[in-house]
ZAZA-296384 format. One record per residue (C-alpha): residue in three letters; x, y, z. Coordinates in steps of 0.001 Angstrom, whole numbers, padded with zeros to 6 digits, always signed. Last residue first. Layout:
! ZAZA-296384
ALAXYZ/...
END
This chain:
! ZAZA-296384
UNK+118827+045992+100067/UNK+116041+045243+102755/UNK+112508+044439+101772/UNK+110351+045803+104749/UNK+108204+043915+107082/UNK+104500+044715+107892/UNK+103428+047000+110792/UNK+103599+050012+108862/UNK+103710+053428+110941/UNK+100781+055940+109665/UNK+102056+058688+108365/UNK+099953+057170+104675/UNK+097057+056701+106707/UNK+096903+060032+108176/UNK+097374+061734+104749/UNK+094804+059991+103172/UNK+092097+060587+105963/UNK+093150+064497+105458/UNK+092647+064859+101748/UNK+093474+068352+100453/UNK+096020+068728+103072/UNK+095584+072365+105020/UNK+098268+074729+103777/UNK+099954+074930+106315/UNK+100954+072736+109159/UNK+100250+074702+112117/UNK+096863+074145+113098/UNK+094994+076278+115913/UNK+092657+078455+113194/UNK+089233+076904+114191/UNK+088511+075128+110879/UNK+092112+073802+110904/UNK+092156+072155+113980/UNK+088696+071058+113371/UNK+089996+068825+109787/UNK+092484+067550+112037/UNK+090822+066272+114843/UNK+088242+064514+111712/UNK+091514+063226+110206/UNK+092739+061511+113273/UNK+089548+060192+114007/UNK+089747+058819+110845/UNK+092629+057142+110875/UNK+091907+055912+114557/UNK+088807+054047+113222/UNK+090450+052509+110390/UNK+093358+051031+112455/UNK+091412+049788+115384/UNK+089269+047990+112744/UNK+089351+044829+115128/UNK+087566+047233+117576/UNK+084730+046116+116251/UNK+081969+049531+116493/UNK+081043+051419+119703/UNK+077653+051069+121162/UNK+076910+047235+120771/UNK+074310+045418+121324/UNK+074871+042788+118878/UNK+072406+044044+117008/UNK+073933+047611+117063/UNK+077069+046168+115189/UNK+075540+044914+112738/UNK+073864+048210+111972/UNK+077368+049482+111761/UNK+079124+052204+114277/UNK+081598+054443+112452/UNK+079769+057411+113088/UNK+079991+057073+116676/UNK+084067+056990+116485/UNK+084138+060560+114527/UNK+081507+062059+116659/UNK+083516+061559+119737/UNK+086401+062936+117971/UNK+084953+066161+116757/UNK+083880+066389+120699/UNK+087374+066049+121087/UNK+088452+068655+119160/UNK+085682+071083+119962/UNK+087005+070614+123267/UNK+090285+072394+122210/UNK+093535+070535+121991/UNK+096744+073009+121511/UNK+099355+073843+119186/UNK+097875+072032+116386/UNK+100492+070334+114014/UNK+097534+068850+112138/UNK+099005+065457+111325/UNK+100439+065544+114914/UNK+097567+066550+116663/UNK+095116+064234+114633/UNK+098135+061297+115271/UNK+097319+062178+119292/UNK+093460+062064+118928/UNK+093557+059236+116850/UNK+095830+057040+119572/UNK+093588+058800+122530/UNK+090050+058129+121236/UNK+089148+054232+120527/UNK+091893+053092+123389/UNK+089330+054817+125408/UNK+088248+051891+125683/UNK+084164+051841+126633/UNK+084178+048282+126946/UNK+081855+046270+124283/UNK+078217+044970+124999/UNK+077889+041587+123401/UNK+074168+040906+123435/UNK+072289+037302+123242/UNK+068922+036080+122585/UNK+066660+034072+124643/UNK+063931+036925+125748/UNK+065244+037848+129341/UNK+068794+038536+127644/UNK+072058+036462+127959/UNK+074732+038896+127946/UNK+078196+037907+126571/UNK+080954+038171+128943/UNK+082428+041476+130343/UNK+085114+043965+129283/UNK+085619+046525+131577/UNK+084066+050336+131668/UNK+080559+049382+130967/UNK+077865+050638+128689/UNK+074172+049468+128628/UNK+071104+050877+127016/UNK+068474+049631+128748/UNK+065613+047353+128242/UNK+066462+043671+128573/UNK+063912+043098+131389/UNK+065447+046205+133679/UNK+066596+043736+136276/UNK+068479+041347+134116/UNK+069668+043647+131590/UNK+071410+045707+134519/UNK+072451+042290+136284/UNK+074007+040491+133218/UNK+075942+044162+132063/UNK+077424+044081+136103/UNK+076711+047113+137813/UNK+079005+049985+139667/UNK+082254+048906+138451/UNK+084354+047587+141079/UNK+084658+044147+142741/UNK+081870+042649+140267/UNK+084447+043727+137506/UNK+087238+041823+138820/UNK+090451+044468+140240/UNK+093009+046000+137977/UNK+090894+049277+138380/UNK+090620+052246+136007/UNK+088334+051262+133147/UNK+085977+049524+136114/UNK+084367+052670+136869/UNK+082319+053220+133715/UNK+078830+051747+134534/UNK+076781+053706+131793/UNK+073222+052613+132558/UNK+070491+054253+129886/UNK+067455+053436+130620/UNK+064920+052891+127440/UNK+061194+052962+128281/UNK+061742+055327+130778/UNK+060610+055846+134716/UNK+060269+052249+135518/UNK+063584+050655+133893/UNK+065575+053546+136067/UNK+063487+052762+138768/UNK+064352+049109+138228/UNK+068279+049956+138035/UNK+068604+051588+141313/UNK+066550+048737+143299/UNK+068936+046291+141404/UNK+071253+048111+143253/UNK+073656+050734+141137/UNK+076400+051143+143078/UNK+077391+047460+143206/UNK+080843+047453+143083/UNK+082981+050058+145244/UNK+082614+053417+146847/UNK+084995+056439+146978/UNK+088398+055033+147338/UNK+087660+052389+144454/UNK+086861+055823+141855/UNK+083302+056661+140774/UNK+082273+057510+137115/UNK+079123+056213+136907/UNK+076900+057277+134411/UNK+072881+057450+135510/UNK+070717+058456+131978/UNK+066743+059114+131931/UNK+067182+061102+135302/UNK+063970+060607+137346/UNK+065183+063344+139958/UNK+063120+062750+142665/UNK+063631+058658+142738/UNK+067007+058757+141096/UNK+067968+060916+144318/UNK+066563+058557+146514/UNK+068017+055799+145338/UNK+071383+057395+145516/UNK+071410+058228+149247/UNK+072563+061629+150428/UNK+069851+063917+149062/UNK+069852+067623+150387/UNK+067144+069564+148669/UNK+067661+071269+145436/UNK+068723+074127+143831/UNK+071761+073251+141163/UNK+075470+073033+141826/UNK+077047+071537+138061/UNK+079410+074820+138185/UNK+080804+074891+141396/UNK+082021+070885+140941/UNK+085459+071751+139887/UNK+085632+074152+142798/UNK+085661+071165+145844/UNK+082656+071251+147684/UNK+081881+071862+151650/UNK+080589+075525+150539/UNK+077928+074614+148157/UNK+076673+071847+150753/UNK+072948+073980+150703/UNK+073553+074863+146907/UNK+073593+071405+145617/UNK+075337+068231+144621/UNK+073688+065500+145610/UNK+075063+062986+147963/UNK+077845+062877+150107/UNK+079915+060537+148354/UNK+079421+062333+144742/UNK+076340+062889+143302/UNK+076471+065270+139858/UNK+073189+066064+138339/UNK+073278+067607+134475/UNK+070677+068963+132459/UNK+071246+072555+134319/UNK+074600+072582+132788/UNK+072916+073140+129068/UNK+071867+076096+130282/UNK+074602+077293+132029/UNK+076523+076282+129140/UNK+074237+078389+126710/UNK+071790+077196+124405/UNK+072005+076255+120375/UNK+070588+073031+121275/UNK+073308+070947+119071/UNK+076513+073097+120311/UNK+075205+074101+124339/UNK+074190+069912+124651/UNK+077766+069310+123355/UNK+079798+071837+125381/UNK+077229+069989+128647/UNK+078625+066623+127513/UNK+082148+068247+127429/UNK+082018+069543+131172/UNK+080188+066562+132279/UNK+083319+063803+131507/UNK+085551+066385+132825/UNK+083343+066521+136087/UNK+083590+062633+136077/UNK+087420+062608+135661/UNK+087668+065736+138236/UNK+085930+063936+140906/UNK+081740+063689+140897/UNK+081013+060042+141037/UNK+077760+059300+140159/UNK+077009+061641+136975/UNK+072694+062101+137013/UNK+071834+063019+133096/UNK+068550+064398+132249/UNK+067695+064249+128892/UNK+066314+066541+125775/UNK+069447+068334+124898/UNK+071120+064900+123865/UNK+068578+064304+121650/UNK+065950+062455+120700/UNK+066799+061002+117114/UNK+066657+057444+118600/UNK+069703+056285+116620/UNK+071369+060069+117400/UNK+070543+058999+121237/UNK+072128+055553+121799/UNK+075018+056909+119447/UNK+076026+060172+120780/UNK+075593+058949+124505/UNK+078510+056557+123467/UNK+080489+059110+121958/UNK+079953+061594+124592/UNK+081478+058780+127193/UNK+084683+058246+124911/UNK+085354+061866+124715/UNK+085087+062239+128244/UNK+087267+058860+129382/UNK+090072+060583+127091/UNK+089648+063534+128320/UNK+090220+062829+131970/UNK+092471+059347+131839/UNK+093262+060392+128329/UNK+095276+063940+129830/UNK+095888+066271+126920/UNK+099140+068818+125861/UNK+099834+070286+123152/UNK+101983+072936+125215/UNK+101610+076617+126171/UNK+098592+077246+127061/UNK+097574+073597+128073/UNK+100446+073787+130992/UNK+098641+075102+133731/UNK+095176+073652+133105/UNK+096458+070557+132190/UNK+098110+070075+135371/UNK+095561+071458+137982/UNK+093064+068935+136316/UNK+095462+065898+136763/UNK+096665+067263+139676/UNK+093796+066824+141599/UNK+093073+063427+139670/UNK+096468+061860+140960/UNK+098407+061182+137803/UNK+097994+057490+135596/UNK+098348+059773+132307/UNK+099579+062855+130547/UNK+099958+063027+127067/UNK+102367+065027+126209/UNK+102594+066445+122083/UNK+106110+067454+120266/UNK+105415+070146+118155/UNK+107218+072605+120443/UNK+110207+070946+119659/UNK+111964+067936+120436/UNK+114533+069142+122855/UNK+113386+073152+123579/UNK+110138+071644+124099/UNK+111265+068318+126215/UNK+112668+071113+128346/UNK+109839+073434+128642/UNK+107832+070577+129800/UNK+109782+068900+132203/UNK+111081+072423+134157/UNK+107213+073404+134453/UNK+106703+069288+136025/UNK+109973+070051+138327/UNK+109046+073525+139214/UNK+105146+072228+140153/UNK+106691+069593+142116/UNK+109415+072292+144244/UNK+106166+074601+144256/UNK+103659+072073+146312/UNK+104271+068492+146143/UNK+107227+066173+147576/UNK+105853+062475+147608/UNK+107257+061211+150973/UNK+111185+059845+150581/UNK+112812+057095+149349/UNK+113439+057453+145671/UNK+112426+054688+143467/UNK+114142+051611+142389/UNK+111303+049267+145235/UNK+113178+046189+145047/UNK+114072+046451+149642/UNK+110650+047496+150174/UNK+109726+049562+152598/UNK+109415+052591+150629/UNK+107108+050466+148704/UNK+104796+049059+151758/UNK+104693+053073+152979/UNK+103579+054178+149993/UNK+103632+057650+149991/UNK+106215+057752+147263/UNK+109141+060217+145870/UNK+109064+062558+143331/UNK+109883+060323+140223/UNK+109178+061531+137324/UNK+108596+058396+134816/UNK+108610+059308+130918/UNK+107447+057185+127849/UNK+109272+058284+124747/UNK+107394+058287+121043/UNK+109325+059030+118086/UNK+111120+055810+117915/UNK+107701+053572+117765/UNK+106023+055641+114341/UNK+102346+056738+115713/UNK+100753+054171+113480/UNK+097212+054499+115158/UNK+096334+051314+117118/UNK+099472+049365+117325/UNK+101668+052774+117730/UNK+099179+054445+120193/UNK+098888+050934+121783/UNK+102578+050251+122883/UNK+102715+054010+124079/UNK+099669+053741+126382/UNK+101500+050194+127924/UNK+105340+052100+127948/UNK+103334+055511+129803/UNK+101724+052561+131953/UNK+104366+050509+133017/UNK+106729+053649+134333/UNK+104078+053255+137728/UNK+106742+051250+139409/UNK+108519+054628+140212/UNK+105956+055625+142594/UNK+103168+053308+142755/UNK+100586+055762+144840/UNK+097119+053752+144274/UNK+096023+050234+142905/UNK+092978+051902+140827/UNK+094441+051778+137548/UNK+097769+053646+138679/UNK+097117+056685+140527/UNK+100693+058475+141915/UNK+102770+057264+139256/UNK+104373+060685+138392/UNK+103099+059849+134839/UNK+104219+060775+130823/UNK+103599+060381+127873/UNK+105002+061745+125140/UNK+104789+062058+121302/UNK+106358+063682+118415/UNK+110186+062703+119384/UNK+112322+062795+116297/UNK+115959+063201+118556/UNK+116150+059822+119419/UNK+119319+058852+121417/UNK+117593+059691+124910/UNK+120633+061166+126742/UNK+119831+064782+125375/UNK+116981+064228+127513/UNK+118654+064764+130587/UNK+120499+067881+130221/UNK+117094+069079+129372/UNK+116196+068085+133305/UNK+120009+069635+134371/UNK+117860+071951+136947/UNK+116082+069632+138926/UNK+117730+066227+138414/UNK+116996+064914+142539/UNK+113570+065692+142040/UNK+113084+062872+139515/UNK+113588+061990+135938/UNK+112888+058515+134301/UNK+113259+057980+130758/UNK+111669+055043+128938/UNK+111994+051486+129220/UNK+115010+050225+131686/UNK+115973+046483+131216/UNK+114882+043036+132956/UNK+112727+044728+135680/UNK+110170+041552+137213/UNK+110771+041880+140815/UNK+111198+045254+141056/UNK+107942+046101+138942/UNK+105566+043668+140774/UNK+102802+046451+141354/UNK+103639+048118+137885/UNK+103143+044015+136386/UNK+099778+043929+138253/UNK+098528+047122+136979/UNK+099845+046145+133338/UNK+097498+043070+133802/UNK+094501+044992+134506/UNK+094545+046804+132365/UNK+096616+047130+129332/UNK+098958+044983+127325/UNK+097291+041957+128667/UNK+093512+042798+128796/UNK+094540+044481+124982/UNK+095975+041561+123708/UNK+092981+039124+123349/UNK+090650+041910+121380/UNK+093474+043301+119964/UNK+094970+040185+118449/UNK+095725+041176+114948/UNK+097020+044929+116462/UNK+099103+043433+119441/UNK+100806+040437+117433/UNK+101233+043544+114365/UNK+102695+045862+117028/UNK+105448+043372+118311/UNK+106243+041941+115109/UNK+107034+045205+114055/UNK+109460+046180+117021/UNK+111294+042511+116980/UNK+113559+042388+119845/UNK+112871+044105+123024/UNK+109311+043937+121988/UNK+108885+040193+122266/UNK+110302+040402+125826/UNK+107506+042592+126251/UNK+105143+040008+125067/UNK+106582+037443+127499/UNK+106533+039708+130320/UNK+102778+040232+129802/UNK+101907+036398+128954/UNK+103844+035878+132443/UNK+101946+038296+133965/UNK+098537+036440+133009/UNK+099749+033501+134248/UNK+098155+030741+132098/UNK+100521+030620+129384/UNK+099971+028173+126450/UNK+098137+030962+124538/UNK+101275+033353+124912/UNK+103693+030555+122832/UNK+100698+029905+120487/UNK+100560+033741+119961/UNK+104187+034106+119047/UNK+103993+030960+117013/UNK+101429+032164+114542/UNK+103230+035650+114674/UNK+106156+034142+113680/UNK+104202+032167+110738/UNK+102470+035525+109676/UNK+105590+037489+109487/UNK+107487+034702+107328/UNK+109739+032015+108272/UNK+113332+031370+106660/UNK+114693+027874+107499/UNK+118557+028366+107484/UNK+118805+028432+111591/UNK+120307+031766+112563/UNK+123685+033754+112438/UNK+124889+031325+109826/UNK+124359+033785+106957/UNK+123606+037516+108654/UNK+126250+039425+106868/UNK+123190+042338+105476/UNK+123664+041119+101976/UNK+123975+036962+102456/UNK+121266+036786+104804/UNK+119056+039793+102767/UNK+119177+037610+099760/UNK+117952+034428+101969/UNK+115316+035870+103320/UNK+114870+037630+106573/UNK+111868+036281+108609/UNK+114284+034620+110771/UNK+113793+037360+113061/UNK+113067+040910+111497/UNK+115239+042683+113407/UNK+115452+046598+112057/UNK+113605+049026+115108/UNK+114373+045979+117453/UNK+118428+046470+116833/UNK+120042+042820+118313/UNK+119552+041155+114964/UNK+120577+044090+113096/UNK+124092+044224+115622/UNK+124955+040739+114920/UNK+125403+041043+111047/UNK+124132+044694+109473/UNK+123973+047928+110081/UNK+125642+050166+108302/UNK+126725+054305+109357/UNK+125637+056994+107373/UNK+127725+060252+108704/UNK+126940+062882+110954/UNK+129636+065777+111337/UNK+130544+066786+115089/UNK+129645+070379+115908/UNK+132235+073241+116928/UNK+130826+076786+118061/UNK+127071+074754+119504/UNK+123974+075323+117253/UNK+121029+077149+118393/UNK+118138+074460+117575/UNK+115694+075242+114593/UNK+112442+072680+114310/UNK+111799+069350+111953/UNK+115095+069587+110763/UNK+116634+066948+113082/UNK+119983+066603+111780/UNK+121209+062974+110427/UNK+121246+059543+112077/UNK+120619+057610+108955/UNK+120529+053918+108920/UNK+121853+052320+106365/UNK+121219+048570+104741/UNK+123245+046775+102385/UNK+122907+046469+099126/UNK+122909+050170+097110/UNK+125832+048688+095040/UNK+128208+048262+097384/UNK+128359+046854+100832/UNK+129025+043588+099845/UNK+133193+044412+098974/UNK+134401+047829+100712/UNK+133244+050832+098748/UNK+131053+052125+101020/UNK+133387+052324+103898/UNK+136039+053725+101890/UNK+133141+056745+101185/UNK+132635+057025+105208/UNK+136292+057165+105951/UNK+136923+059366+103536/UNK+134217+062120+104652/UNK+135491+061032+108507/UNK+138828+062434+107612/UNK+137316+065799+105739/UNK+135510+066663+108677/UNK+138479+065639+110896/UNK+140877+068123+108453/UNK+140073+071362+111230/UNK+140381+069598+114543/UNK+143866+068312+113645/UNK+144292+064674+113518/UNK+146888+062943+115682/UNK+149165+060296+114612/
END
């Protein structure tokens, strides 16, 4: 018999209430999940709307739900409550046993891919087992879930694709984009990121097969910082490939055509963003990542006015940098003002890097930017940066030109310059491992007591770390007699210094910035990110570095306390967004570091009824 349109409200209202009454699901014991109207921002409602309604889950379909599957973790209440008696072996295990055997299970793999695949797997099924295997094991995860390994699994992406992760769009959707992410089924998106796949950790154009990264970045903002799992969405656009070994490729998924750039791409990426606003709201944050560094820059400059938007390859790398020059010269009390920094490497990642150093020279000297500019040497793979090449150089570097002589070799430059920091920020096209010559180093060691080396290169490269970042941490405490301040951008051995001891220099993550950076935004509701952000950021993470910590030789505290340190990052991105008027969640929280924790995403079971 056929309903009328007007009595199926009242129909599904029955239905719903018979539902509850029905033996076992009484009594407040089983389990709902609520699938009601996002009131988190105003939508212009269609004439005729379907009613929501509570719907169970329970038996076969919570074991197959990641977001409620707790394994055989579930006790033996919640088996006979939630219809799950027989469904599994009787022995009940807890979290900690499960993640025991989760870990012995990766140990016993020596393929790092296979450890990868197996701890995705792992996330198909069991979303808070997932996160607390990655958070407990950070240190051992993060070369899995991260770089390199994620490079290797985006460069074997056909081969290895079980089930989709994410959305993808591509040039062939232009114009139904929004369309598009009504198919995503969760409306509470706060957080996106998203690639074209054109740079992927130094391994080049990836196309489609880049879609590893946004799901790696995403897999760490909720193990590091609590960003709840459903209300992030990684996001793939696909605009083709010049890859000529992909389009070849018989498992490449991707569309098979030359990367299409210009207007149509610029449409595409304008038609992304105001879609995913009018979708999730203008809240919701991107995070752009793994995109060619041209239009990394040309991207976040467009769009930054009228979406939270950030890009952790550029920022993040910056904010992580400052940090570290925060702490080797706040513990000597010299100043960041007082040096002369020489930036090897002068794309837009290394510029971005500079252009927030110099905003925090200009902030503690009380000095301009142009003044504050003049501290800072860029040398990119024609040599110095100056006034004689001025109109051979690309506009992001206008600013950083200074009067000098033409200087194409490195050595030389350190020779006239005698910068008391060299930070390398090169990419694989530009030059590879061994930048900084033992030749380098020693004049560094000869004109300063303390060098500082920052070899930062290696943070985008699935390649060794002797294949790419400018120095090895052995070599540069070899060949300045244990005297510099090191920082490198892959994690490395322990250091055996000249005098018998031994240093453990930590990577320069910028795991430690993005995942507090994007909860600040969100527990802030800031409509944009400012550099005084970041820079509130950077001093955030250096404050949280122990004396312990510095005699291990380290510049960034244990990243064991992932959870801590993002927390309060959060808070202090927060706490600025306020101060400079940009927040949007009024009044202002009386405790900010309480508030993060307690949005934080818990990574511990929950009790069902």
């Amino acid at each position: 018999m056929a309903i009328a349109a007007d009595n199926l409200s009242v129909v599904m209202r029955q239905e719903s209430r018979m539902l509850l009454s029905l033996p076992g699901l009484s009594g407040g014991r089983a389990m709902y999940h609520s699938e009601g109207p996002d009131l988190g921002h105003s939508r212009r409602e269609p004439e005729r709307v379907t009613p929501w309604c509570r719907h169970v889950v329970s038996g076969v379909d919570l074991l197959r739900n990641p977001k409620y599957n707790k394994g055989m973790a579930f006790s033996e209440q919640e088996r006979d409550h939630l219809h799950l008696r027989g469904l599994m072996p009787p022995v009940q295990l807890s979290q900690t046993l499960q993640m025991e055997r989760v870990m012995a299970n990766v140990r016993s793999i020596d393929n790092k891919l296979e450890k990868y695949n197996h701890l995705m797997a792992l996330q198909e099924r069991n979303h808070r087992l997932f996160y607390k295997v990655l958070h407990d094991n950070i240190d051992e995860l993060l070369p899995v879930v991260g770089f390199p390994t994620v490079g290797m699994a985006c460069q074997k992406y056909g081969l290895i694709f079980r089930r989709p992760r994410g959305l993808f769009l591509s040039m062939a959707d232009r114009g139904r984009v929004h369309s598009i992410l009504t198919n995503w089924p969760e409306t509470r998106v706060k957080l996106i990121v998203v690639t074209d796949g054109e740079r992927i950790l130094g391994l080049g154009d990836l196309g489609l097969q880049g879609m590893g990264i946004p799901v790696s970045k995403l897999a760490w903002a909720v193990a590091a910082a609590g960003i709840t799992p459903h209300e992030t969405l990684p996001v793939l656009i696909d605009v083709g490939t010049d890859n000529e070994d992909l389009l070849e490729d018989k498992f490449y998924f991707g569309l098979r055509h030359r990367r299409v750039r210009g207007e149509a791409y610029d449409d595409l990426m304008d038609e992304f963003v105001d879609a995913a606003q009018r979708r999730f709201g203008e809240q919701v944050v991107f995070q752009f990542t793994a995109f060619d560094y041209v239009n990394a820059m040309r991207l976040l400059l467009r769009h930054r006015a009228r979406a939270v938007c950030f890009n952790d390859d550029l920022q993040g790398t910056a904010a992580i940098g400052v940090s570290g020059l925060l702490e080797v010269f706040g513990r000597e009390r010299e100043g960041l003002g007082k040096q002369k920094y020489l930036f090897v490497g002068a794309g837009e990642s290394g510029v971005t890097f500079a252009d927030l150093l110099a905003y925090a020279i200009s902030r503690y000297e009380t000095i301009s930017l142009f003044e504050a500019r003049e501290k800072i040497w860029l040398f990119d793979s024609k040599g110095l940066v100056v006034r004689d090449r001025v109109e051979e150089l690309q506009y992001h570097k206008l600013p950083y030109v200074q009067d000098h002589p033409k200087c194409d070799k490195l050595i030389d430059a350190v020779k006239a310059l005698k910068p008391n920091v060299i930070i390398g920020t090169t990419t694989t096209s530009f030059t590879k491992a061994k930048t900084f010559t033992q030749e380098v180093c020693c004049e560094m060691a000869k004109n300063n007591e303390h060098p500082v080396i920052f070899a930062l290169s290696g943070r985008h490269s699935t390649l060794s770390v002797e294949e790419t970042q400018e120095v090895a941490a052995q070599d540069a405490y070899n060949w300045t007699n244990g005297k510099v301040h090191f920082l490198g951008g892959a994690q490395e051995a322990a250091v055996n210094m000249p005098d018998g001891s031994t240093r453990h220099p930590r990577c320069a993550y910028t795991v430690y910035i993005y995942p507090g950076v994007a909860l600040g935004l969100r527990l802030s509701a800031a409509h944009c990110l400012r550099d005084e952000m970041l820079l509130a950021a950077a001093e955030c993470l250096v404050s949280q570095v122990t004396d312990e910590d510095r005699e291990l030789g380290a510049i960034y505290p244990d990243i064991a306390k992932i959870r801590d340190i993002s927390a309060k990052i959060a808070a202090a991105v927060a706490c600025k967004a306020y101060h400079l008027g940009v927040a949007r969640h009024l009044p202002m929280p009386r405790n900010l570091l309480k508030e993060a924790q307690d949005m934080m995403y818990q990574l511990n079971y929950r009790m069902y009824r």
